[in-house]
C-alpha positions in Angstrom: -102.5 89.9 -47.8 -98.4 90.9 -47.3 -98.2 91.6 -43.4 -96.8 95.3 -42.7 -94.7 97.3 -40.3 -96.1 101.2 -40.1 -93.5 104.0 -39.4 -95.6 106.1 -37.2 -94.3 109.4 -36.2 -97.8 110.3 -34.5 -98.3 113.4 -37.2 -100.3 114.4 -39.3 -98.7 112.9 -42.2 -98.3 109.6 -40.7 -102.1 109.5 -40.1 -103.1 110.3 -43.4 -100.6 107.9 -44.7 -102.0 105.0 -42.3 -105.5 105.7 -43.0 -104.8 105.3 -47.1 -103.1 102.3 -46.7 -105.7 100.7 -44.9 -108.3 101.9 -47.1 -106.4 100.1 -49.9 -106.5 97.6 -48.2 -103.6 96.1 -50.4 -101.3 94.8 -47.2 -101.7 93.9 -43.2 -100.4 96.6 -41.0 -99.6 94.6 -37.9 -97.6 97.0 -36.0 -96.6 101.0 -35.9 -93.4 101.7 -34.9 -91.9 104.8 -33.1 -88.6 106.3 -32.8 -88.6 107.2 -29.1 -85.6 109.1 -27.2 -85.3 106.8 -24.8 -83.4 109.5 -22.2 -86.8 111.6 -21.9 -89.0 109.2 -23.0 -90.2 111.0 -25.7 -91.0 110.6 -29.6 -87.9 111.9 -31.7 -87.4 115.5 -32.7 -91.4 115.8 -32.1 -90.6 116.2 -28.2 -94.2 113.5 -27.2 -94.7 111.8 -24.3 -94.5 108.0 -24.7 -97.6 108.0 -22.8 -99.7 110.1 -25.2 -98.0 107.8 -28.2 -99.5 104.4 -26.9 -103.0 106.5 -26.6 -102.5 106.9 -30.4 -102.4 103.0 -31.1 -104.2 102.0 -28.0 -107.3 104.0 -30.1 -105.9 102.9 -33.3 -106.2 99.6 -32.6 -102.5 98.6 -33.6 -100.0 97.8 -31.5 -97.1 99.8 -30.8 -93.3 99.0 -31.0 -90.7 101.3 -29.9 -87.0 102.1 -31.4 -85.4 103.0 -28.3 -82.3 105.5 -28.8 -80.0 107.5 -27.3 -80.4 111.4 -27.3 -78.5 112.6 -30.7 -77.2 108.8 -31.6 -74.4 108.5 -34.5 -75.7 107.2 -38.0 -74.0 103.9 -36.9 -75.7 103.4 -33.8 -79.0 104.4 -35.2 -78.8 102.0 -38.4 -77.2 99.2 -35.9 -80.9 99.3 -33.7 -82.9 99.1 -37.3 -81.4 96.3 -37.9 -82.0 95.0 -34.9 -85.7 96.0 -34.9 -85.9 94.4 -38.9 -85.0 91.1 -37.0 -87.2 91.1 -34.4 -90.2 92.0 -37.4 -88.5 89.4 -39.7 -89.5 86.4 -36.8 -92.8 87.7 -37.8 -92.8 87.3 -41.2 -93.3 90.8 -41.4 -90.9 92.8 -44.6 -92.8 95.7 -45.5 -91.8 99.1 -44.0 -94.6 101.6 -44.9 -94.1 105.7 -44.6 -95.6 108.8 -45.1 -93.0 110.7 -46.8 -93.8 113.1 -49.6 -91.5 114.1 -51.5 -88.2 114.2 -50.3 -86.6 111.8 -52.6 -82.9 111.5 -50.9 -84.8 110.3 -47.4 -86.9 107.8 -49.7 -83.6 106.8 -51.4 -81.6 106.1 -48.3 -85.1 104.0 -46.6 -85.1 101.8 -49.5 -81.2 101.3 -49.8 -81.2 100.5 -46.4 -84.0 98.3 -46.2 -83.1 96.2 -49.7 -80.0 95.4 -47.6 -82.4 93.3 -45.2 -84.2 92.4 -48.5 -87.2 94.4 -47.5 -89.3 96.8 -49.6 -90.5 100.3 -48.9 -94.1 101.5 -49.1 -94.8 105.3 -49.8 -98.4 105.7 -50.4 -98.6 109.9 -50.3 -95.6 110.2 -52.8 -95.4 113.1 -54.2 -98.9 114.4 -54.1 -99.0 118.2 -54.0 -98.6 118.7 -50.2 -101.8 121.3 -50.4 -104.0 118.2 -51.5 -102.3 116.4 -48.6 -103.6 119.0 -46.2 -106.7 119.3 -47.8 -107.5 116.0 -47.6 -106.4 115.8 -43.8 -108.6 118.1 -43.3 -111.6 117.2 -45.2 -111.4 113.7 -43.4 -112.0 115.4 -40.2 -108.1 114.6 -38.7 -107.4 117.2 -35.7 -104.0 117.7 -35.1 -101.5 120.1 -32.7 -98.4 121.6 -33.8 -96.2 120.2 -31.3 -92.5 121.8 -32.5 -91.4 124.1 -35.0 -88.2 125.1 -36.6 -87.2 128.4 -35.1 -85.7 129.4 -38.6 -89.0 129.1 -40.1 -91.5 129.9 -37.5 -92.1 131.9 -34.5 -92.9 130.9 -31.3 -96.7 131.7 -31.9 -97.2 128.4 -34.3 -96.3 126.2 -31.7 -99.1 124.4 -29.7 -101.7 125.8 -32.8 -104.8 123.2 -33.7 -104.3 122.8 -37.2 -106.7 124.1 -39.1 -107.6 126.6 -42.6 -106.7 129.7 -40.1 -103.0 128.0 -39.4 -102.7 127.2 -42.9 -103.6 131.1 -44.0 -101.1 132.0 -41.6 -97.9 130.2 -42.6 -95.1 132.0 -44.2 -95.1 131.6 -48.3 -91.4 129.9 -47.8 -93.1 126.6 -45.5 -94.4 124.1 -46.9 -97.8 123.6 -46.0 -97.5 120.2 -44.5 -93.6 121.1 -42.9 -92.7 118.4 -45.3 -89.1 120.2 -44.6 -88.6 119.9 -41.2 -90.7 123.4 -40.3 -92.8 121.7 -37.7 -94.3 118.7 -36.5 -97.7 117.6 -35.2 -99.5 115.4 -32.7 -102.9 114.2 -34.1 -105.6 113.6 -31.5 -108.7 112.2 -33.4 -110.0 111.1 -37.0 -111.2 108.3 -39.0 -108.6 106.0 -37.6 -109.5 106.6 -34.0 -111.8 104.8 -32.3 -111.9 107.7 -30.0 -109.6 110.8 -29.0 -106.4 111.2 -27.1 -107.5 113.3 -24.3 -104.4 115.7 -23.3 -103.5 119.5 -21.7 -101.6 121.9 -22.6 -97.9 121.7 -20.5 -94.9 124.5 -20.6 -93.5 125.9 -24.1 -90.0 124.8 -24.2 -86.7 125.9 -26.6 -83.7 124.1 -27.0 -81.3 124.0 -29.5 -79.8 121.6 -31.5 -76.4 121.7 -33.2 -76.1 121.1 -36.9 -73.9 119.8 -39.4 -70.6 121.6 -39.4 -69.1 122.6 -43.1 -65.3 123.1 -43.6 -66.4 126.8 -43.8 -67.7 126.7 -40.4 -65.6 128.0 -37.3 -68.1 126.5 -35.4 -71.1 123.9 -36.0 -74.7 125.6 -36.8 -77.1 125.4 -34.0 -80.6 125.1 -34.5 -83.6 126.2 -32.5 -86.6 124.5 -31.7 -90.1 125.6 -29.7 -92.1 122.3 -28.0 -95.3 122.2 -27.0 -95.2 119.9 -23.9 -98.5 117.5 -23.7 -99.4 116.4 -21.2 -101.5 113.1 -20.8 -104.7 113.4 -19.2 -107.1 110.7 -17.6 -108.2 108.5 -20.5 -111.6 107.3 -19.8 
């Protein structure tokens, strides 16, 4: 059985994705691996403790590695500490990179470009299934999740720090897709059929920052971006 590296964000998607990859028990999944801003110490754009991350694997039952980077790194620093972490996977005989991307074929284009330039492959196994079966079937499986940030341009403060459930879904906007597969907000799962028990956690401050964006030659100044976090905060873990 090939041995595999898991991209874990610590969402919703990323749980499903683990979970059906194990079930097909087709490849090895020795570790997940994280992106983590390594100035607060917290998962990327999801805003996460590191603490409440190593729950997730510690009741997974997979070990954790982190990407450690710097708060809004350049595309040439962040593709210089991939490579990095390929070699350090690479001493393990490990050259599978799985994900649980959807369908947003330009990110799954530029993982497997990148990674066929380390001769690794690139393992997808929710591509492109309707994103409502995706939720359906997170749900049905009995994941719990928290939305942990949204987008400010496609939600409202009120969506942040929801449980994730038919109610949240009935409540969405008809322009978000229903699993944010576009960046409209990102979730912390606590428990499900790849725990062997739940992250226990509280509810911390509601925070907003803003981020800028990509600046167009019609621009007079770059785009800024809003977000709304949901700070966790770990709690004892008995």
């Amino acid at each position: 059985m090939q041995q595999a590296l898991f991209n874990w964000s610590g969402g919703k998607d990323s749980a499903l994705a683990l979970y059906t990859i194990l079930q097909q028990k087709k490849v090895d999944v020795q570790y997940l691996l994280t992106s983590v801003n390594k100035q607060y110490n917290r998962v990327s754009m999801h805003g996460v403790r590191t603490e409440l991350l190593q729950q997730q694997a510690q009741h997974i039952g997979i070990p954790l590695h982190l990407l450690l980077l710097p708060e809004m790194p350049s595309m040439e620093i962040y593709e210089q500490e991939v490579k990095a972490t390929l070699r350090f996977f690479e001493e393990k005989n490990i050259r599978l990179s799985v994900f649980g991307d959807i369908f947003l074929e330009d990110l799954r284009a530029y993982r497997e470009s990148q990674l066929a330039k380390a001769n690794w492959k690139a393992e997808f196994p929710l591509w492109k299934i309707p994103t409502s079966k995706v939720m359906q079937e997170f749900l049905d499986l009995g994941f719990k999740a928290i939305v942990v940030c949204v987008n400010n341009q496609y939600l409202d403060q009120s969506f942040v720090g929801r449980i994730i459930d038919r109610s949240f879904i009935q409540d969405l906007p008809d322009t978000v897709d229903i699993c944010g597969e576009n960046g409209e907000y990102h979730s912390f799962v606590y428990d499900g059929p790849i725990f062997q028990k739940p992250v226990s956690f509280s509810l911390g401050e509601t925070i907003y920052r803003t981020y800028p964006g990509l600046k167009t030659d019609t621009d007079a100044q770059p785009p800024v971006t809003g977000f709304w976090f949901m700070d966790l905060l770990p709690t004892d873990d008995v």
